[in-house]
C-alpha positions in Angstrom: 141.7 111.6 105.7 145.1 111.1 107.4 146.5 107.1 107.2 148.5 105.9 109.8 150.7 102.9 110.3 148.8 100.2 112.2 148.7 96.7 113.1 146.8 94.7 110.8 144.0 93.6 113.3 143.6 97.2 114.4 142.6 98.9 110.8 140.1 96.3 110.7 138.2 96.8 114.2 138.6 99.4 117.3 141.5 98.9 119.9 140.9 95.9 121.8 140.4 97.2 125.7 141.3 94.6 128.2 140.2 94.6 131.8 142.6 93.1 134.3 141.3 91.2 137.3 142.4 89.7 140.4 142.9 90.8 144.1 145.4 93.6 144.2 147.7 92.7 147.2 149.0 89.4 146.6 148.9 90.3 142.5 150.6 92.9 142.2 154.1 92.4 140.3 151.7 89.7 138.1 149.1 93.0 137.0 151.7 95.0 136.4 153.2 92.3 134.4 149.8 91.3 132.6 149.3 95.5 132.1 152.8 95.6 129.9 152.1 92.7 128.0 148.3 94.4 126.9 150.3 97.5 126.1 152.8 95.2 123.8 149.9 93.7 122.0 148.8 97.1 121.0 145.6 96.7 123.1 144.4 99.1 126.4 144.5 98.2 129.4 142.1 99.1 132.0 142.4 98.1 136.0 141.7 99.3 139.1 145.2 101.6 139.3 143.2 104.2 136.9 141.9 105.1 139.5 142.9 103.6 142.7 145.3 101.7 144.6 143.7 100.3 147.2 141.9 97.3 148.9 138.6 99.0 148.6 138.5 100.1 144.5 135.6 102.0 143.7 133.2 99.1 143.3 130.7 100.8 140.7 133.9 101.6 138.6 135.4 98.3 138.7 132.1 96.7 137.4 131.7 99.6 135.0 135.6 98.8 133.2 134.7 95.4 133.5 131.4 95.5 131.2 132.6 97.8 128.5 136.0 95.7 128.2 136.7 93.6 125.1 137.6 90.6 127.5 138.4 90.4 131.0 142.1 89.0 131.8 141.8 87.1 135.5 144.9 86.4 137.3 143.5 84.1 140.5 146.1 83.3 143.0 145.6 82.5 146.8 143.0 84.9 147.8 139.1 85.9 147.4 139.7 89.6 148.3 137.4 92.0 149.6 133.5 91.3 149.6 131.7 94.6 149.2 128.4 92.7 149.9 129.4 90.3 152.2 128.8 87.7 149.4 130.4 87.7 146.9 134.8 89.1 146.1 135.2 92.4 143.4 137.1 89.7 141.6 134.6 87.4 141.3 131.8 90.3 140.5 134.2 91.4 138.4 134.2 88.0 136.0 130.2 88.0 136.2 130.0 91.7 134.1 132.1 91.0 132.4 131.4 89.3 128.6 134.3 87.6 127.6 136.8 86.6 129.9 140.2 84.9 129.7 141.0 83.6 133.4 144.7 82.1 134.7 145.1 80.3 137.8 148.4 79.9 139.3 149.6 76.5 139.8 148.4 74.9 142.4 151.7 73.1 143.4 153.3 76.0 144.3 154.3 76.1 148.3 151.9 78.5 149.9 151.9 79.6 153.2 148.6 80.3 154.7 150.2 83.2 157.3 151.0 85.8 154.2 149.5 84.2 151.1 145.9 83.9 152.4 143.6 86.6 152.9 143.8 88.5 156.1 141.3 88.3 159.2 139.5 85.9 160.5 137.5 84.8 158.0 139.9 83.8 155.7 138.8 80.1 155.8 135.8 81.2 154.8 137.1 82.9 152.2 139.1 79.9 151.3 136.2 78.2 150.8 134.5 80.5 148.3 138.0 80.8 146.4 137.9 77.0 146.1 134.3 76.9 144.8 135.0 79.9 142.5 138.1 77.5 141.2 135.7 75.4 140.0 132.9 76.8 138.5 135.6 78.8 135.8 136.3 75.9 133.8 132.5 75.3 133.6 132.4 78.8 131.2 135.7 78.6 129.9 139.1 77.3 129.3 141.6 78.4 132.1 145.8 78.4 131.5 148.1 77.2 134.7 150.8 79.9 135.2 153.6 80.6 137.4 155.9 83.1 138.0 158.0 82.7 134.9 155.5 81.7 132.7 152.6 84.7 133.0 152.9 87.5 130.6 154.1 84.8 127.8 151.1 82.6 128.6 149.3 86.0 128.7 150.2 87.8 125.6 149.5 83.8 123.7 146.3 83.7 124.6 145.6 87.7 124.0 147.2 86.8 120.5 144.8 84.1 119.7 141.7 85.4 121.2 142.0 88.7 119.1 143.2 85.8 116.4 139.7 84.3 116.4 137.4 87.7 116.7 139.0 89.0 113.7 140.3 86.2 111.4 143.2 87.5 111.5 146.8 86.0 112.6 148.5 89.1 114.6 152.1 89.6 114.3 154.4 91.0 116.2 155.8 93.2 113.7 154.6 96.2 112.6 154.8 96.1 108.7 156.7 99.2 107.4 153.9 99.8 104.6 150.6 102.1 104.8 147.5 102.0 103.1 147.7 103.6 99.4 146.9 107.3 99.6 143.3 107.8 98.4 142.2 110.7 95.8 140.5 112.9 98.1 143.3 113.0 100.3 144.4 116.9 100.8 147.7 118.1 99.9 148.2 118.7 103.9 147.3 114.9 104.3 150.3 113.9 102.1 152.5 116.1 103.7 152.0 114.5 107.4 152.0 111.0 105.4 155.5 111.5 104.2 156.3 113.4 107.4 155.3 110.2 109.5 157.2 108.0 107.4 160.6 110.0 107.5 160.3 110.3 111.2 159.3 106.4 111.8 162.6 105.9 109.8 164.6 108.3 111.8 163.9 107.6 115.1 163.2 103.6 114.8 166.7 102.0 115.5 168.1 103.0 118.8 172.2 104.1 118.5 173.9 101.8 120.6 176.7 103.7 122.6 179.5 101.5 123.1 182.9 101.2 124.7 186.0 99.8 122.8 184.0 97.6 121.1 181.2 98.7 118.7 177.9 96.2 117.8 176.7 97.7 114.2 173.3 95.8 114.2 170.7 98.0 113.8 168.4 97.9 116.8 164.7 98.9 116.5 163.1 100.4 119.3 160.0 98.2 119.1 162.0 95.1 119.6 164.2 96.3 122.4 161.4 98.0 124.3 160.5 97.2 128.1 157.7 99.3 129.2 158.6 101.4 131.9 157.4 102.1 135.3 156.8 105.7 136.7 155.5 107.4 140.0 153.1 110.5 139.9 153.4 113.3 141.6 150.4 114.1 143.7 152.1 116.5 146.3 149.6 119.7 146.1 152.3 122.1 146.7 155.8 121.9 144.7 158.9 121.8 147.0 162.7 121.7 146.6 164.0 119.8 144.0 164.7 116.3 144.1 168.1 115.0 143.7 167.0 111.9 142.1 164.9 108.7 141.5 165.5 107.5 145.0 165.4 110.5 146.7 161.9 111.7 144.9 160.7 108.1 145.8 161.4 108.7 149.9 159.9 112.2 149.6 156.6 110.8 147.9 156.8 107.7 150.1 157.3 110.1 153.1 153.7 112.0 152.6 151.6 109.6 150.7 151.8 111.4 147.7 152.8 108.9 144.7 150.8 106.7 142.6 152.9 104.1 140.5 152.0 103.4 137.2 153.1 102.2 133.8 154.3 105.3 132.2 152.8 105.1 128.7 149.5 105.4 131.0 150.2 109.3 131.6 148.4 110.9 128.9 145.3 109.0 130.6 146.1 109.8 134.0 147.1 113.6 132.8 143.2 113.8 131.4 141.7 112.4 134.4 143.4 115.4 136.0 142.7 117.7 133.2 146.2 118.5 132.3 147.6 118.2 128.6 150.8 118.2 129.5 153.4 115.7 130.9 156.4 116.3 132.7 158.9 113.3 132.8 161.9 113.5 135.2 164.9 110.7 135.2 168.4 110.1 136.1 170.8 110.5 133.6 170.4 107.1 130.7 166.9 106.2 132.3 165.4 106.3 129.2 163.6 109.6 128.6 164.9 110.1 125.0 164.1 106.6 124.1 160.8 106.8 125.7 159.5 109.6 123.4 160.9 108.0 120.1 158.7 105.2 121.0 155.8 107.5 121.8 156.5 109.2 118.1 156.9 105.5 116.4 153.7 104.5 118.9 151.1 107.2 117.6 152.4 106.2 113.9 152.5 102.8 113.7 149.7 101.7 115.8 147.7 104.7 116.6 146.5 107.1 119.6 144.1 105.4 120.9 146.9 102.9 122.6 148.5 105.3 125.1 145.3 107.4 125.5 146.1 110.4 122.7 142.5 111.7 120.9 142.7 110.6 117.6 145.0 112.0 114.4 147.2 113.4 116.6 150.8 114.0 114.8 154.2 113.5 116.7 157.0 116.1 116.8 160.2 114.9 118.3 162.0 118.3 119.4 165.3 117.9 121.0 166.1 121.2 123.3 169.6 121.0 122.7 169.1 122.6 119.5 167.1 125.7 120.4 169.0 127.9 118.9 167.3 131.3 119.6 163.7 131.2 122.0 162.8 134.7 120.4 161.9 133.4 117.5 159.2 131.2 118.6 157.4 127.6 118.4 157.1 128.3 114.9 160.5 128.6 113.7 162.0 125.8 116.3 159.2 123.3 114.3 160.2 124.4 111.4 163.9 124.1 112.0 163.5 120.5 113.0 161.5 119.6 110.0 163.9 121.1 107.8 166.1 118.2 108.6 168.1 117.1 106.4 166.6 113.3 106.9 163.1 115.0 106.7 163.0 117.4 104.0 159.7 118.6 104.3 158.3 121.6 102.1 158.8 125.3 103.7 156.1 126.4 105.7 154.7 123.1 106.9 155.7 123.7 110.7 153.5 126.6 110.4 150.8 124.6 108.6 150.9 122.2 111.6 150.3 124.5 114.0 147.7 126.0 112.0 146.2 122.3 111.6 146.6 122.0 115.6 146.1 118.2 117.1 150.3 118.2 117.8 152.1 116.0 120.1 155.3 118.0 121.0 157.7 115.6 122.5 160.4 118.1 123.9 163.2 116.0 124.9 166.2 117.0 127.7 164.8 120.4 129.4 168.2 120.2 131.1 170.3 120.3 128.2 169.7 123.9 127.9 172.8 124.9 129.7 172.3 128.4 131.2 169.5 128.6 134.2 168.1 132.1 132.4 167.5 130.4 129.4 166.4 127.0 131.1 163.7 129.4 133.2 162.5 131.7 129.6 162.0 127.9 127.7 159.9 126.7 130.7 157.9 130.1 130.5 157.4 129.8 126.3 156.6 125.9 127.1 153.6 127.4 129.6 152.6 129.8 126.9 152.8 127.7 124.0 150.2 124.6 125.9 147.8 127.5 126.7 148.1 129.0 123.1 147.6 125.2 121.1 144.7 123.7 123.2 144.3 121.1 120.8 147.9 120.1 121.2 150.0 117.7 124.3 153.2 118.6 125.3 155.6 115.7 126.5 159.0 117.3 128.3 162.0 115.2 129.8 164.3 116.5 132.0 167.2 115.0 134.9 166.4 115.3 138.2 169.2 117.7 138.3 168.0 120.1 135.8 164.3 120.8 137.1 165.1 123.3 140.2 162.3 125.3 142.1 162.7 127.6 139.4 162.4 125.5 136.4 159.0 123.8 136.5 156.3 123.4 134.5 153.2 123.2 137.2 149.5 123.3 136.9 149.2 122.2 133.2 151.7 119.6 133.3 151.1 116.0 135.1 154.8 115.2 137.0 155.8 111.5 137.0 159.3 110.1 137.6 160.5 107.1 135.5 161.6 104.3 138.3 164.4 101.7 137.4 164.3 98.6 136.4 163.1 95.6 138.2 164.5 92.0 137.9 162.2 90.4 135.2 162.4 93.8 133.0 166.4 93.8 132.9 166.4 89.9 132.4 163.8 90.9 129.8 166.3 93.6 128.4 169.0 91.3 128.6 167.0 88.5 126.6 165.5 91.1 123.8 169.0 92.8 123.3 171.1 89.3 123.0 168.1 88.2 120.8 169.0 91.1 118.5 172.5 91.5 118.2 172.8 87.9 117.6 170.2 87.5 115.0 171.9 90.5 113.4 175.8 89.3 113.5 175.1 84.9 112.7 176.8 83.3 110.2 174.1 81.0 110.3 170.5 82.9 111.3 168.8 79.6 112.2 171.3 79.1 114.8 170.9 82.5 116.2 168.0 82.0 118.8 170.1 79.0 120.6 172.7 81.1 120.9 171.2 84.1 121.9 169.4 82.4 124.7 172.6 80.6 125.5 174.5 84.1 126.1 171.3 85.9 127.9 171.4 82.6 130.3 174.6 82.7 131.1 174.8 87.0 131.7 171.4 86.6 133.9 173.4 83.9 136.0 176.0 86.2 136.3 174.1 89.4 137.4 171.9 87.2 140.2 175.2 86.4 141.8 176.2 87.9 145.0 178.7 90.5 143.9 176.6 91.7 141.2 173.7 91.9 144.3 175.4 94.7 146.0 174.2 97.8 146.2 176.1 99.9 144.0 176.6 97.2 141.3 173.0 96.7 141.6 172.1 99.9 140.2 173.7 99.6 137.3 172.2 97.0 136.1 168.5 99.0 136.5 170.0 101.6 134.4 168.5 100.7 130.8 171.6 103.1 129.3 174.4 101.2 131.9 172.7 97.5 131.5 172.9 97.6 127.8 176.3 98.9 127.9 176.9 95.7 130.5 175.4 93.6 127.7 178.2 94.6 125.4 180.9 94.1 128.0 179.6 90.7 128.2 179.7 90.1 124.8 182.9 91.3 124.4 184.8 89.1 127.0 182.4 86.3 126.7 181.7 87.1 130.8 182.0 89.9 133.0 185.3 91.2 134.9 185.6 89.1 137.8 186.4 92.7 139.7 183.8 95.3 140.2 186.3 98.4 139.5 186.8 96.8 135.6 183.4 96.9 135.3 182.9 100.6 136.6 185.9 101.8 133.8 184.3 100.1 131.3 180.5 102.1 132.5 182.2 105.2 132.6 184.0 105.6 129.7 180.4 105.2 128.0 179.7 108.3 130.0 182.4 110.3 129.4 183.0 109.4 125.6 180.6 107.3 123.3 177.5 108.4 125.1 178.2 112.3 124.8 178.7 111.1 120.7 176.0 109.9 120.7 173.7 112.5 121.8 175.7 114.6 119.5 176.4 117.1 121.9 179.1 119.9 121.3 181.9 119.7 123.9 184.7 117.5 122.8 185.7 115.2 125.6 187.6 112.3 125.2 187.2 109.5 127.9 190.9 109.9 128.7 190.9 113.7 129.6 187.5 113.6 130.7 188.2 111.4 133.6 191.4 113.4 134.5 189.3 116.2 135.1 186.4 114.9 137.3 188.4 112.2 139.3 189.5 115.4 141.7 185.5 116.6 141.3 184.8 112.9 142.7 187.3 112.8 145.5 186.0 116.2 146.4 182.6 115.2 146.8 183.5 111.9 148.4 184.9 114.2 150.7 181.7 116.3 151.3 179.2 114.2 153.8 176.0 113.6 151.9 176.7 115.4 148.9 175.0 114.4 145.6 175.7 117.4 143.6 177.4 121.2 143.5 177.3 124.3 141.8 180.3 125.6 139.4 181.2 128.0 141.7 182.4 125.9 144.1 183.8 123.1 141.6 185.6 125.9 140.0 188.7 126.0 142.0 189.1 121.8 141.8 189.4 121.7 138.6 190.8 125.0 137.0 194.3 123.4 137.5 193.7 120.0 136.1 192.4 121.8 133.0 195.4 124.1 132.3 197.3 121.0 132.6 195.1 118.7 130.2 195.7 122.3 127.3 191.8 122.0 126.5 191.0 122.5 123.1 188.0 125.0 123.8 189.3 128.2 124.7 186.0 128.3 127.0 186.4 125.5 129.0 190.4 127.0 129.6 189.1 130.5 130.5 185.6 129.8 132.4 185.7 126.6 134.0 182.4 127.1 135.5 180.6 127.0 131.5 182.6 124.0 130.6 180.9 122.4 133.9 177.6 123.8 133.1 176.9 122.8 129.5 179.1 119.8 129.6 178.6 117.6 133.5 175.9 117.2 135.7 178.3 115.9 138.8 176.5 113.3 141.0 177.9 111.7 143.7 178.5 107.8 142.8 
């Protein structure tokens, strides 16, 4: 028997499944909301976007998720919704299967305006009616919470807290202790292998390396308490075209032809089995948070189990950064086996191979684009096909940039496709909140004082970021940029405000591109943020210069920069005598 890092409450009972009700229109920023706070608790959500998002769910289904749930979350608003039976709303069928409920109404003082809030055609006075009556008759069953827009997923994840609270006897915490459960006699000498495996990798991969500018934070920050659940788009075009160029343009394509579904992306392994696929493929823009992502899918599986993001059980993580492939003819075997011979991991020889042979892996193959030459970028997607075919008890996770996954780099049949969208509003005023909460708690003189001031500075940034100037478009994307807003954070920080002009701001951004970031990735090229802009400020002009370019090839970048590198003497005699490699393994050049 293999023991995991869990929750308290969950080593005692099953994972608490949650079923989240209410009409999907008008509610559809507050499910979302409720769905990431279920996923925090370490409970599963289930909803009608599992398997459709539309008016008209599948009723049969609806009532089906809503019996077997734990306890039904209700979020009632302004209208009764659909009425399959001309009676009675899928909401309100909805609350009669299911067995526990916890129901929040949204506070009736709220301004409404009957033209866009109410339900559509012309019975929605009628329906009015039956929403009023339904009102009523929940506090005859149970207690009901008030919420608005601010208030949801706290007042949400409260009562979650202390419902699971009183089924259990348990108080939950937030934190996931950093003990497990004493190893047993009859565990196998495999067993205390991936033990001490899983606890070396939870230590590696917990804090998150914060890449700063002039100014370094040296709190340690642990993924669990900076992470904001992210939202992705699936995929569903049948046939694969060219590739994307990036978030926005893959969201107009899918837009264009129907073809995305929009989801909360630690719900892919469940959407990847509805579709029969045991892979997942997740494409970003450069800083979206891939990497991070699948650390917290490795420190997920460990500390609170599979069940959570829809793994089959004893499933063990292996966080494989392609950067390091050193040689693809030697195998899965030996790139395993290279990675757990880690200096911070130390495991015996032979226990990649012992894996394998154990089966019931989650590979978590992080920046597909990394790889630098095409050839080799095409041979690793071919060994990725093999290998998933080869380990059927296995699931493959692989990240890659927009940029990097061309018509002939692509994993396709076995692999669901979903693209990580940026942040909204509430999730980078969320970020900002968490990551002040942090670095202050971490750097007080006086830790009771911390949470005052934390929430003082978060204020005060947020205030700063809703007004106008930071509204514009292009300042506006950095802030839904996870790697670009915390770097913002630590501007703020710094200067106790942000630089009244935009272009400050911009240095400040890309100088964590062209310097910290690069460290701390670890990758090989040596460029300093001083040279480094030197040599792609004349790549920027150029493409400025080319209407409605987002990105070239070497070749033609080759002859606007092979000057400006002579004159900045290059330390690596390859960048000085093949610009072209220095551009492939070092820059993806996007248009900004």
């Amino acid at each position: 028997m293999i023991y995991f890092l869990r929750y308290p409450s969950l080593t005692k009972n099953k994972t608490c499944k949650v079923f989240v009700s209410g009409t999907f229109i008008d509610n559809q920023e507050r499910r979302r909301i409720v769905e990431d706070v279920i996923t925090r608790a370490g409970m599963v959500w289930h909803g009608m976007e599992l398997f459709a998002a539309s008016t008209k769910p599948v009723v049969d289904e609806c009532l089906r998720y809503a019996r077997e749930a734990d306890v039904l979350v209700g979020i009632i608003a302004h209208r009764y919704g659909w009425e399959p039976d001309g009676k009675k709303s899928v909401t309100e069928m909805e609350y009669d299967a299911a067995t526990e409920r916890l129901m929040f109404l949204i506070n009736p003082s709220i301004p409404v305006n009957p033209q866009t809030d109410f339900d559509e055609g012309d019975d929605k006075w009628d329906k009015q009616k039956k929403l009023e009556v339904f009102k009523k008759r929940i506090p005859k069953d149970q207690l009901l919470a008030i919420f608005n827009e601010t208030t949801l997923g706290a007042i949400v994840l409260d009562s979650l807290n202390k419902w699971r609270e009183g089924k259990e006897g348990i108080p939950d915490k937030q934190e996931t202790p950093r003990s497990v459960s004493p190893i047993q006699p009859t565990v196998t000498d495999l067993a205390k292998e991936i033990l001490t495996y899983c606890q070396k990798a939870e230590s590696l991969h917990a804090n998150l390396p914060v890449a700063g500018f002039a100014t370094q934070i040296t709190v340690p920050i642990d993924l669990a308490d900076i992470f904001i659940p992210l939202r992705a788009i699936i995929n569903l075009q049948g046939v694969k075209e060219n590739a994307f160029l990036d978030s926005d343009h893959a969201e107009r394509c899918l837009n264009e032809r129907d073809s995305g579904l929009e989801i909360s992306l630690v719900e892919a392994f469940r959407q990847a089995e509805m579709r029969k696929q045991r892979g997942v493929v997740i494409l970003g823009d450069p800083g979206s948070g891939k990497t991070t992502h699948l650390k917290r899918l490795l420190l997920w599986c460990i500390r609170k189990g599979h069940e959570t993001v829809g793994l089959p059980n004893d499933m063990i993580p292996v966080f494989l950064p392609l950067r390091e492939l050193k040689s693809l003819d030697k195998g899965l075997d030996a790139f395993i086996q290279e990675q757990l011979q880690n200096p911070h991991l130390q495991t015996d020889k032979g226990f990649g191979k012992r894996l394998l042979e154990r089966g019931g892996l989650l590979f978590l193959l992080d920046g597909l684009d990394e790889i630098a030459v095409l050839s080799e970028r095409e041979r690793v997607v071919r060994w990725i096909t093999d290998a998933i075919r080869a380990h059927p008890t296995c699931r493959f996770v692989v990240t890659c940039r927009f940029a990097g996954y061309s018509p002939n780099v692509q994993l396709k049949a076995d692999f669901l496709e979903v693209h990580i969208r940026p942040l909204t509003q509430e999730q980078v005023e969320r970020f900002v909140r968490n990551w002040y909460s942090i670095v202050e708690k971490g750097l007080a003189k006086d830790p009771g004082q911390a949470g005052g001031i934390a929430l003082e500075k978060a204020d005060n940034l947020i205030k700063r970021l809703r007004e106008p100037d930071f509204r514009a478009r292009r300042v506006f994307e950095l802030t839904r940029n996870p790697l670009l807003l915390a770097n913002i954070c630590l501007v703020h920080r710094f200067r106790a405000d942000l630089p009244k002009k935009r272009a400050q701001l911009y240095d400040e951004c890309v100088k964590v591109l062209l310097e910290h970031w690069r460290k701390a990735k670890e990758l090989t090229v040596d460029v300093g943020a001083q040279n480094g802009t030197r040599v792609l400020q004349p790549v920027a002009l150029w493409l400025h210069g080319q209407e409605g370019r987002t990105r070239a090839k070497g070749s033609e970048l080759e002859p606007v920069i092979e000057s400006v590198l002579k004159s900045v003497r290059w330390s690596n005699n390859l960048c000085l005598q093949n610009p072209r490699s220095w551009l492939r393994c070092a820059w993806t050049t996007r248009r900004r």
